[in-house]
N, CA, C and O atoms as a GROMACS GRO file, in nm:
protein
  440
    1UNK      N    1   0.942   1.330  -3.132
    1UNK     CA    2   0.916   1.335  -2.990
    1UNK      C    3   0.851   1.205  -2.944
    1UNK      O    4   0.887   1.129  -2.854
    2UNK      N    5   0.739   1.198  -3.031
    2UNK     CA    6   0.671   1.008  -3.009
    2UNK      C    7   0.767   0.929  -2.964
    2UNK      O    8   0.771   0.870  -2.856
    3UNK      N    9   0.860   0.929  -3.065
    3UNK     CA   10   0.989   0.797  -3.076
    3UNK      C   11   1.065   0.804  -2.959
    3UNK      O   12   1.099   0.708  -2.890
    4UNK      N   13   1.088   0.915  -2.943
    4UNK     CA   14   1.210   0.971  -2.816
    4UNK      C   15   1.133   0.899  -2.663
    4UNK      O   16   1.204   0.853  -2.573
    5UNK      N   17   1.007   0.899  -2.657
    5UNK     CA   18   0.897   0.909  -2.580
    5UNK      C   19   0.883   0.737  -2.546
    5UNK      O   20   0.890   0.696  -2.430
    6UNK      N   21   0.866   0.656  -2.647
    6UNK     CA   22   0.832   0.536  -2.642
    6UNK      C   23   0.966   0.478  -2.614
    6UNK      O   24   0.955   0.363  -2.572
    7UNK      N   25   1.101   0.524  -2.627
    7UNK     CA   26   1.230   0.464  -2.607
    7UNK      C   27   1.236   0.504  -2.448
    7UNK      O   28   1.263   0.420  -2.362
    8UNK      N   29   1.208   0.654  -2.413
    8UNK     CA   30   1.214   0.686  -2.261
    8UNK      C   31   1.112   0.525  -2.193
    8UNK      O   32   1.170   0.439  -2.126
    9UNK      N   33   1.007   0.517  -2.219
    9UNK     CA   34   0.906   0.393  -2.153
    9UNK      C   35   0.975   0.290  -2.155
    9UNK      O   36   0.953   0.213  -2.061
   10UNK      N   37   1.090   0.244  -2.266
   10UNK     CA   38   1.120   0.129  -2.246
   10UNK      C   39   1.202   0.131  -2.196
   10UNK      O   40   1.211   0.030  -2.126
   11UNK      N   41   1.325   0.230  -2.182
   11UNK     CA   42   1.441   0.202  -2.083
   11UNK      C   43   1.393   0.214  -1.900
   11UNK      O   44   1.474   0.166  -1.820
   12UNK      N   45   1.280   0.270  -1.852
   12UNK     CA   46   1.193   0.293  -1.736
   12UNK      C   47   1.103   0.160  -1.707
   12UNK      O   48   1.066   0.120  -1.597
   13UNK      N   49   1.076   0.096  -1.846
   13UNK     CA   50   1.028  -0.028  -1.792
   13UNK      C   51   1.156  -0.147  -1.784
   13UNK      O   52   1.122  -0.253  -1.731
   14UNK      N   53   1.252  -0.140  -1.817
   14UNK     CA   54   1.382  -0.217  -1.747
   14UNK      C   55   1.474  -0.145  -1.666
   14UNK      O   56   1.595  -0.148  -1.688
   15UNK      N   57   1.412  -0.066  -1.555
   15UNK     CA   58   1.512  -0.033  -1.471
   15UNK      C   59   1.493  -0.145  -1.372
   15UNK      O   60   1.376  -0.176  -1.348
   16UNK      N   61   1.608  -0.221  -1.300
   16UNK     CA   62   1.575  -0.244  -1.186
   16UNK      C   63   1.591  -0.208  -1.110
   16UNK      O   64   1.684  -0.128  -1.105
   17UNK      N   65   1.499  -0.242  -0.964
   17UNK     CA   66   1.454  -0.230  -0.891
   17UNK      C   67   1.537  -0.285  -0.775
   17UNK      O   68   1.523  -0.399  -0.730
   18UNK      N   69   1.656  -0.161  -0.717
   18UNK     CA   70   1.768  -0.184  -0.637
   18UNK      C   71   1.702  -0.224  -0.520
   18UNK      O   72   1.745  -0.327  -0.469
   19UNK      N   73   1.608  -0.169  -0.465
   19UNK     CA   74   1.571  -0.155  -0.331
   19UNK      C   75   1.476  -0.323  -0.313
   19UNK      O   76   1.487  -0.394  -0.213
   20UNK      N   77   1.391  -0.357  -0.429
   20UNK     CA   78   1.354  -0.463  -0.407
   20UNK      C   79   1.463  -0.578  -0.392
   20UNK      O   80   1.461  -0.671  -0.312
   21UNK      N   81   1.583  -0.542  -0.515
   21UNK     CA   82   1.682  -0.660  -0.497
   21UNK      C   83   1.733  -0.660  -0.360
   21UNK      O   84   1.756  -0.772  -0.314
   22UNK      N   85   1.752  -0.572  -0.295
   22UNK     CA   86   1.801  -0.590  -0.180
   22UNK      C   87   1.734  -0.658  -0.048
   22UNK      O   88   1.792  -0.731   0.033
   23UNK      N   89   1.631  -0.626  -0.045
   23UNK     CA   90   1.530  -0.702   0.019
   23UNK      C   91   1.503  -0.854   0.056
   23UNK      O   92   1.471  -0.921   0.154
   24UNK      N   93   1.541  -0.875  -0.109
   24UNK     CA   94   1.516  -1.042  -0.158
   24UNK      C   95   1.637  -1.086  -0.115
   24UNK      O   96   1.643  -1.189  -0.046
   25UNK      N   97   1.708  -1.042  -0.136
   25UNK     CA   98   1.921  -1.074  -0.079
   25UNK      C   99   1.880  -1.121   0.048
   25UNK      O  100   1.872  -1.236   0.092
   26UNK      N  101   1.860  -1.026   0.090
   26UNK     CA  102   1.821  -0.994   0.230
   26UNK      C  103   1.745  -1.137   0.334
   26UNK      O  104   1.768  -1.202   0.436
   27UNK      N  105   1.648  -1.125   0.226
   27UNK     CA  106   1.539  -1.268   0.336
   27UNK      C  107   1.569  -1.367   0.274
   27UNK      O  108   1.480  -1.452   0.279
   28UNK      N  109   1.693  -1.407   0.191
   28UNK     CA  110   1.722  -1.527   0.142
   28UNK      C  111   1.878  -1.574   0.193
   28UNK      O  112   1.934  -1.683   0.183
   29UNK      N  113   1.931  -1.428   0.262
   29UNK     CA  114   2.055  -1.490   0.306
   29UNK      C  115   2.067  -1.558   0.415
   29UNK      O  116   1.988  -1.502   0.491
   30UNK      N  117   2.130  -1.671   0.492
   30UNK     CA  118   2.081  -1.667   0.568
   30UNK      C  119   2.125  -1.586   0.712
   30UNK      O  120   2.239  -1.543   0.694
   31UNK      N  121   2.083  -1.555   0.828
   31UNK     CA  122   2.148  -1.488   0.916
   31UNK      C  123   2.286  -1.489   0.948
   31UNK      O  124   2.352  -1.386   0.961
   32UNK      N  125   2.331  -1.603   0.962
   32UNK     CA  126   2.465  -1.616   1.033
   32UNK      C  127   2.594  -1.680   0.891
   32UNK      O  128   2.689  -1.758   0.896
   33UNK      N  129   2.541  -1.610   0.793
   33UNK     CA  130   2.615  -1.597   0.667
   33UNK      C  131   2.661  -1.434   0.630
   33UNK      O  132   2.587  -1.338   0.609
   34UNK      N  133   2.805  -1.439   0.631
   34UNK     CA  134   2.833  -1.209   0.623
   34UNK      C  135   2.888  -1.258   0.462
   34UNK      O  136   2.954  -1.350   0.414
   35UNK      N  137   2.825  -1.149   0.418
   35UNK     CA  138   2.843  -1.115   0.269
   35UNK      C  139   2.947  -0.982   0.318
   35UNK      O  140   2.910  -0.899   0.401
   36UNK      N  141   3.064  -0.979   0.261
   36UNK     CA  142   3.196  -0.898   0.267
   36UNK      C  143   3.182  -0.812   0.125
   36UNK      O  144   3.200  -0.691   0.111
   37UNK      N  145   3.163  -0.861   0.073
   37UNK     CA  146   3.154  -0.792  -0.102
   37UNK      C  147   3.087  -0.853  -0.208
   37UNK      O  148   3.081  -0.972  -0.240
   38UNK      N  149   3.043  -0.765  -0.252
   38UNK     CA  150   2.904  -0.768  -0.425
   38UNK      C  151   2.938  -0.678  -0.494
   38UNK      O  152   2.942  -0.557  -0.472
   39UNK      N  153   2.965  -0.743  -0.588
   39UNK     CA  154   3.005  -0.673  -0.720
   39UNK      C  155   2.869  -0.742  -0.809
   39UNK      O  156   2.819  -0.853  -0.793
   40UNK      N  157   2.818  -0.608  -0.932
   40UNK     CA  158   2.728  -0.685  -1.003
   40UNK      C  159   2.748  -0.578  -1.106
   40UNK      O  160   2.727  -0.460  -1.078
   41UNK      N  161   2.792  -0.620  -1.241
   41UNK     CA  162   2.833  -0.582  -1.404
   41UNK      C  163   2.710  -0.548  -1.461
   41UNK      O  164   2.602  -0.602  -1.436
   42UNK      N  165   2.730  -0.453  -1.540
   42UNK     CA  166   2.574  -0.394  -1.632
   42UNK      C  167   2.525  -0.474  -1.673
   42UNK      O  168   2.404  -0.467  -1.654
   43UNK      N  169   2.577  -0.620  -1.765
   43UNK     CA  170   2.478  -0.724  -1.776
   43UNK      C  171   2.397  -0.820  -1.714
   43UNK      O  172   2.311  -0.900  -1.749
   44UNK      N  173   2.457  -0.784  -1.602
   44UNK     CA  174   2.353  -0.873  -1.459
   44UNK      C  175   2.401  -1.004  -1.356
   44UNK      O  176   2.346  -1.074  -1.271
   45UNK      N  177   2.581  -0.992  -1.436
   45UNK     CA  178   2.660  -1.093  -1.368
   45UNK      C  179   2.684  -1.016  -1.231
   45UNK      O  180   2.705  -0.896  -1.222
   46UNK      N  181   2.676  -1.124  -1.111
   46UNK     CA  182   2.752  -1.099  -0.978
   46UNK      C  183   2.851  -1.165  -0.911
   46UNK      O  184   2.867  -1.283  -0.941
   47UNK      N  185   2.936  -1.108  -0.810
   47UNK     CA  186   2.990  -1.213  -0.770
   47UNK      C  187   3.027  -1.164  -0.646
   47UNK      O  188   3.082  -1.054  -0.636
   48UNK      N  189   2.996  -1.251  -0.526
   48UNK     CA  190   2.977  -1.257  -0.421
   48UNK      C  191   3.077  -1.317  -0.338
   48UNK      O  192   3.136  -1.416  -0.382
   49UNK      N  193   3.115  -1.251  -0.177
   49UNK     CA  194   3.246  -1.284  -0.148
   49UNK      C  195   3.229  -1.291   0.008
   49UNK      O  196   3.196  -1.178   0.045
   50UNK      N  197   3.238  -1.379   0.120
   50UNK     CA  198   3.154  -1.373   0.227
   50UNK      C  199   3.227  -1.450   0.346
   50UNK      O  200   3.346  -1.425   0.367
   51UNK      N  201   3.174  -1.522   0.406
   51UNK     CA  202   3.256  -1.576   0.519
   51UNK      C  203   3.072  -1.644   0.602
   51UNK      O  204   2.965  -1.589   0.627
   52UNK      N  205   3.128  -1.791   0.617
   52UNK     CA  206   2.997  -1.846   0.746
   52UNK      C  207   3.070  -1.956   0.844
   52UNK      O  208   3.179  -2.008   0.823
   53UNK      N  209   3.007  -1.973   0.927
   53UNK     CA  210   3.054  -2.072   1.039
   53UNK      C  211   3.079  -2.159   1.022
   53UNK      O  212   3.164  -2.211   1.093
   54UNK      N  213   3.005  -2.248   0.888
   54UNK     CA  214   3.063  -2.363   0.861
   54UNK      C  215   3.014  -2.409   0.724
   54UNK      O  216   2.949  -2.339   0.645
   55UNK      N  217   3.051  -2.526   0.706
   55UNK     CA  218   3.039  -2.574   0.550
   55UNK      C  219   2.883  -2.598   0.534
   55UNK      O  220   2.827  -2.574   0.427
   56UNK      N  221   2.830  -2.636   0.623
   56UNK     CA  222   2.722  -2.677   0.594
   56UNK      C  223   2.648  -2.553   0.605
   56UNK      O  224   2.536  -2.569   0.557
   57UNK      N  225   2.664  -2.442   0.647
   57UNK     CA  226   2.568  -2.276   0.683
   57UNK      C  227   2.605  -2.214   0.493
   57UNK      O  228   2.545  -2.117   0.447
   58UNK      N  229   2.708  -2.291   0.414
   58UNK     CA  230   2.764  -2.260   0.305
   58UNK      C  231   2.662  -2.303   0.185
   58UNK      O  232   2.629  -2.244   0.082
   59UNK      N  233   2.625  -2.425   0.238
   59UNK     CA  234   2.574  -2.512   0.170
   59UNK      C  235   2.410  -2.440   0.138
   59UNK      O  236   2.355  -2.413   0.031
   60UNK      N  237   2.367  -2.426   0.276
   60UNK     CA  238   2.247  -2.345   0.299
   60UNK      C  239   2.204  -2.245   0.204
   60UNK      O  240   2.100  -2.250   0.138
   61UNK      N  241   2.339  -2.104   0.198
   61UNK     CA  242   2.336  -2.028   0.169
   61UNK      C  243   2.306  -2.057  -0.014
   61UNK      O  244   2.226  -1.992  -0.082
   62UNK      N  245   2.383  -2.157  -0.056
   62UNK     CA  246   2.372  -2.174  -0.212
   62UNK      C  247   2.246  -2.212  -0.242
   62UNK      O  248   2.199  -2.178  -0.351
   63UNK      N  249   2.164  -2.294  -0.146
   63UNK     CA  250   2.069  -2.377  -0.232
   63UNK      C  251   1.966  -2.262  -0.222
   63UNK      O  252   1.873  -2.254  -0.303
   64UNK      N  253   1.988  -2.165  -0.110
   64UNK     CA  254   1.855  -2.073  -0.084
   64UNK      C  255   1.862  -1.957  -0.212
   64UNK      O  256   1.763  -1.901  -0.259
   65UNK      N  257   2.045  -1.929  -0.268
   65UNK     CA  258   2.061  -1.835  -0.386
   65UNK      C  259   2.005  -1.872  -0.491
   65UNK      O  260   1.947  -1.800  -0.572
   66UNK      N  261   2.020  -2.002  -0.496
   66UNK     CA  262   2.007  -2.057  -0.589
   66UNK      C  263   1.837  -2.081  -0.628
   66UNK      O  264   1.802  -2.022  -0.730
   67UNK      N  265   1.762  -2.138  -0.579
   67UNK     CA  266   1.596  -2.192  -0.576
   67UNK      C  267   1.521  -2.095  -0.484
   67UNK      O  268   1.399  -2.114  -0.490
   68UNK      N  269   1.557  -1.997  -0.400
   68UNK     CA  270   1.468  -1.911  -0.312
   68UNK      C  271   1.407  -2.016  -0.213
   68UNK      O  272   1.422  -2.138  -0.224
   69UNK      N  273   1.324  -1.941  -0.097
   69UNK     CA  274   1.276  -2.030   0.021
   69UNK      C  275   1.111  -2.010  -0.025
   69UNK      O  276   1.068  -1.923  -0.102
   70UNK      N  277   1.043  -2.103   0.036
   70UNK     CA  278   0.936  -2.108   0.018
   70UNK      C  279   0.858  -1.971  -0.026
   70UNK      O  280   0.789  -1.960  -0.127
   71UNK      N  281   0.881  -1.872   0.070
   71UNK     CA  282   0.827  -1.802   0.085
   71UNK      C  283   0.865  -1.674  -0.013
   71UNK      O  284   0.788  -1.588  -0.054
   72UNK      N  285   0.920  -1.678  -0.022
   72UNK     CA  286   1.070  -1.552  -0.143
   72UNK      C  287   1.121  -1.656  -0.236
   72UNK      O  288   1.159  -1.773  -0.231
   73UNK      N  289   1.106  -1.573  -0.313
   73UNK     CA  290   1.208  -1.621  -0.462
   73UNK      C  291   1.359  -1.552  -0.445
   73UNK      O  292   1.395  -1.443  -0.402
   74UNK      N  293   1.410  -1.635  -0.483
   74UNK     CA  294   1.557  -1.604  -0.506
   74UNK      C  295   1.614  -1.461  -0.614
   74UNK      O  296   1.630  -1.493  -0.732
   75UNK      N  297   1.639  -1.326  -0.582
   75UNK     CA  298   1.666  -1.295  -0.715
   75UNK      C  299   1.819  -1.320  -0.794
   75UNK      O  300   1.870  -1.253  -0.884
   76UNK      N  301   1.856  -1.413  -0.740
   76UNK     CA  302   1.946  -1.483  -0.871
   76UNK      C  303   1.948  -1.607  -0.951
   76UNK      O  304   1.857  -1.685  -0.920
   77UNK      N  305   2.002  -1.634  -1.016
   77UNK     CA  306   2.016  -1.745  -1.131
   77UNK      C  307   2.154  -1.816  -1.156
   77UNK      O  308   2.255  -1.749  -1.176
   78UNK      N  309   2.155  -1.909  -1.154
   78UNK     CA  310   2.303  -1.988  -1.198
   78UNK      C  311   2.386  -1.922  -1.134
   78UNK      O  312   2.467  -1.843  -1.182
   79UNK      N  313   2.366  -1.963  -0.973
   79UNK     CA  314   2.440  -1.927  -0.901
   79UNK      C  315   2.548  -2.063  -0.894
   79UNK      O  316   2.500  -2.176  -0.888
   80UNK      N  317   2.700  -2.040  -0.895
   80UNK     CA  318   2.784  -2.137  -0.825
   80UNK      C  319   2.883  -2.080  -0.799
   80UNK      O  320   2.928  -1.971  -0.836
   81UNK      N  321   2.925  -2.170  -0.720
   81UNK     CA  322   3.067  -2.176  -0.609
   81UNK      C  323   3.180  -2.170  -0.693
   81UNK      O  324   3.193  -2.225  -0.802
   82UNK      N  325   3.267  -2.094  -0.629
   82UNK     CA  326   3.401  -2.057  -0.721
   82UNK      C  327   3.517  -2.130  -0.649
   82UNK      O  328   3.595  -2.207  -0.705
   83UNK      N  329   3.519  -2.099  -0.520
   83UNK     CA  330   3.623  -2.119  -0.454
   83UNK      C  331   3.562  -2.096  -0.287
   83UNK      O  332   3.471  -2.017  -0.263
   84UNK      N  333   3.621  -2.170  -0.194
   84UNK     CA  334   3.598  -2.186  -0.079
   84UNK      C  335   3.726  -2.243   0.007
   84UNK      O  336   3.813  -2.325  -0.023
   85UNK      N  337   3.700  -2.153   0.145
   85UNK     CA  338   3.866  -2.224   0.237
   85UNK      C  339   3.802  -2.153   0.364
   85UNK      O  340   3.692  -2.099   0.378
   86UNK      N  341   3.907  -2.171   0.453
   86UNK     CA  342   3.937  -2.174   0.580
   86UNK      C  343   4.005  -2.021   0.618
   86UNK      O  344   4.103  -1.985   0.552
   87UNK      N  345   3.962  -1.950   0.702
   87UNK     CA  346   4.016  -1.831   0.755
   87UNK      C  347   3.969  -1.801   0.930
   87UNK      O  348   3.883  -1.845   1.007
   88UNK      N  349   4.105  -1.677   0.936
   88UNK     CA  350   4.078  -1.668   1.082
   88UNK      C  351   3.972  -1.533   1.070
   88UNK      O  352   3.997  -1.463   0.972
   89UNK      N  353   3.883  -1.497   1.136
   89UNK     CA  354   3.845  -1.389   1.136
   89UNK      C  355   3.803  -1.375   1.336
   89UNK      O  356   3.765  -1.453   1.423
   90UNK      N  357   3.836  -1.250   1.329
   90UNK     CA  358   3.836  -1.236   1.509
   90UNK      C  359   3.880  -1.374   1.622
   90UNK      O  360   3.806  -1.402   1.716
   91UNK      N  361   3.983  -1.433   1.601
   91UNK     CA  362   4.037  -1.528   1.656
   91UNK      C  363   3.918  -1.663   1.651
   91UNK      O  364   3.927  -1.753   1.734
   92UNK      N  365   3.811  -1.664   1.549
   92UNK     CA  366   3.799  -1.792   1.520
   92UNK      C  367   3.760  -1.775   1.366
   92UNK      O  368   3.728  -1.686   1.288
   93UNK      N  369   3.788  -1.964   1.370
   93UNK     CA  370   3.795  -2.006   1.233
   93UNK      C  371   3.668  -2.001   1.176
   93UNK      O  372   3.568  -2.048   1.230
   94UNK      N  373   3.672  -1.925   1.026
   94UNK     CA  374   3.546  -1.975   0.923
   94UNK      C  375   3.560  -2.019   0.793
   94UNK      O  376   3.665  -2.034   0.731
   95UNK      N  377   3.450  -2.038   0.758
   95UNK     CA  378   3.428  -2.092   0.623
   95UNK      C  379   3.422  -1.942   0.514
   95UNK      O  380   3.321  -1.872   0.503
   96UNK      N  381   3.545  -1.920   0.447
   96UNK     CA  382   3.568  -1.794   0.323
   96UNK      C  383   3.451  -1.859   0.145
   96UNK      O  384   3.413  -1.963   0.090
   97UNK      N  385   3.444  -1.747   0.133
   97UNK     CA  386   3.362  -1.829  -0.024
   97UNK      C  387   3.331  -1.728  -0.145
   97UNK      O  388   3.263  -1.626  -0.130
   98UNK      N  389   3.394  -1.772  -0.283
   98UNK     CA  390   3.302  -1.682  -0.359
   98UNK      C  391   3.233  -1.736  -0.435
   98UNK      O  392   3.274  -1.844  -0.476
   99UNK      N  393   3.096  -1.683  -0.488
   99UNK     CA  394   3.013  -1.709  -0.533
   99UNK      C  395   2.987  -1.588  -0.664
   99UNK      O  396   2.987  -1.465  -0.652
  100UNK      N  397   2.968  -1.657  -0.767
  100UNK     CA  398   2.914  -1.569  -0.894
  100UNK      C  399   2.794  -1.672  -1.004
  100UNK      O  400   2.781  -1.795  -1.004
  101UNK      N  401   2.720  -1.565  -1.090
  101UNK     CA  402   2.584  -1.604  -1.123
  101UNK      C  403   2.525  -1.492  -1.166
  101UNK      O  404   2.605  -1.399  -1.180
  102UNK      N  405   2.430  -1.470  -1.189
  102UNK     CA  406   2.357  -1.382  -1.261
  102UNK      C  407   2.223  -1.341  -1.177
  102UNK      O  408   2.159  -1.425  -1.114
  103UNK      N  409   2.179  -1.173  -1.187
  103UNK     CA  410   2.080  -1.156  -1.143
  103UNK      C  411   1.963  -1.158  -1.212
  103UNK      O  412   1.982  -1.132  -1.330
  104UNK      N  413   1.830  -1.182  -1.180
  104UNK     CA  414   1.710  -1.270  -1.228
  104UNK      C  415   1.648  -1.099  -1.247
  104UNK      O  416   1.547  -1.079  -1.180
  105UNK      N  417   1.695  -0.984  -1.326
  105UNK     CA  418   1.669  -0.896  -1.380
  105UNK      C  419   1.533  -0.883  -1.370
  105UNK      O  420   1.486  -0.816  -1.279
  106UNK      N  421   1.471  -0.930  -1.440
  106UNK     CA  422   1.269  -0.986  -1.456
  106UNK      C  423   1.215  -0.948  -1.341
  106UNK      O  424   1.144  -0.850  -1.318
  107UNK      N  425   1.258  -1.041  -1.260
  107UNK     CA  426   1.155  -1.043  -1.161
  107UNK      C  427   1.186  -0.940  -1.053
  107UNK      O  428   1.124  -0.947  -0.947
  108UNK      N  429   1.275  -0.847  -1.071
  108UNK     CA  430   1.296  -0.721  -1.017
  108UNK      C  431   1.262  -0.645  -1.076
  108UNK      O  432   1.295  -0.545  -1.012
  109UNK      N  433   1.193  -0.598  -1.202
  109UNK     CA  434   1.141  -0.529  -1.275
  109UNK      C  435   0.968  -0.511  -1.274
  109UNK      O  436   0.894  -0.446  -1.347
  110UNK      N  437   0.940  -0.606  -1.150
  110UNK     CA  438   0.805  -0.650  -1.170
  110UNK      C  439   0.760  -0.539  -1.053
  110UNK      O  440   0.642  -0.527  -1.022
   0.00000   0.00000   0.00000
């Protein structure tokens, strides 16, 4: 029962913490960037699929996934760019993008 007991503690001390990850997504994306789809694999890979106004709102979005803003940490890691183009969405043009990388597991566990 001990053993059973100390394995329950350790799989409870690596759950993460959905509601915090979302949060951090959240105040690191930036506003006028739409995340369309997130996919994220039991080992902690994601990959991210979105649409922004322009290349440079693109640009934004990576360095903030990537390093977090002053104020928030980023919860991902080795984030990069896969592929990026041009689409119509509601009769104007944007910037399409996917992005994959890994989530920073840890510091959602905290």
């Amino acid at each position: 029962v001990l053993a059973g007991g100390d394995r329950l503690a350790g799989v409870l001390s690596k759950k993460v913490k959905w509601s915090k990850f979302y949060t951090l997504l959240n105040a690191v994306t930036p506003k006028n960037v739409r995340v369309v789809s997130l996919s994220i694999a039991d080992s902690g890979a994601f990959r991210a699929e979105g649409n922004t106004p322009s290349l440079s709102d693109l640009a934004h979005l990576l360095v903030a996934w990537q390093g977090g803003l002053p104020s928030v940490a980023s919860p991902f890691s080795a984030v990069t760019l896969n592929s990026n183009g041009y689409s119509d969405v509601g009769g104007k043009r944007v910037v399409t993008f996917s992005v994959s990388g890994s989530i920073n597991a840890e510091s959602l566990n905290k």
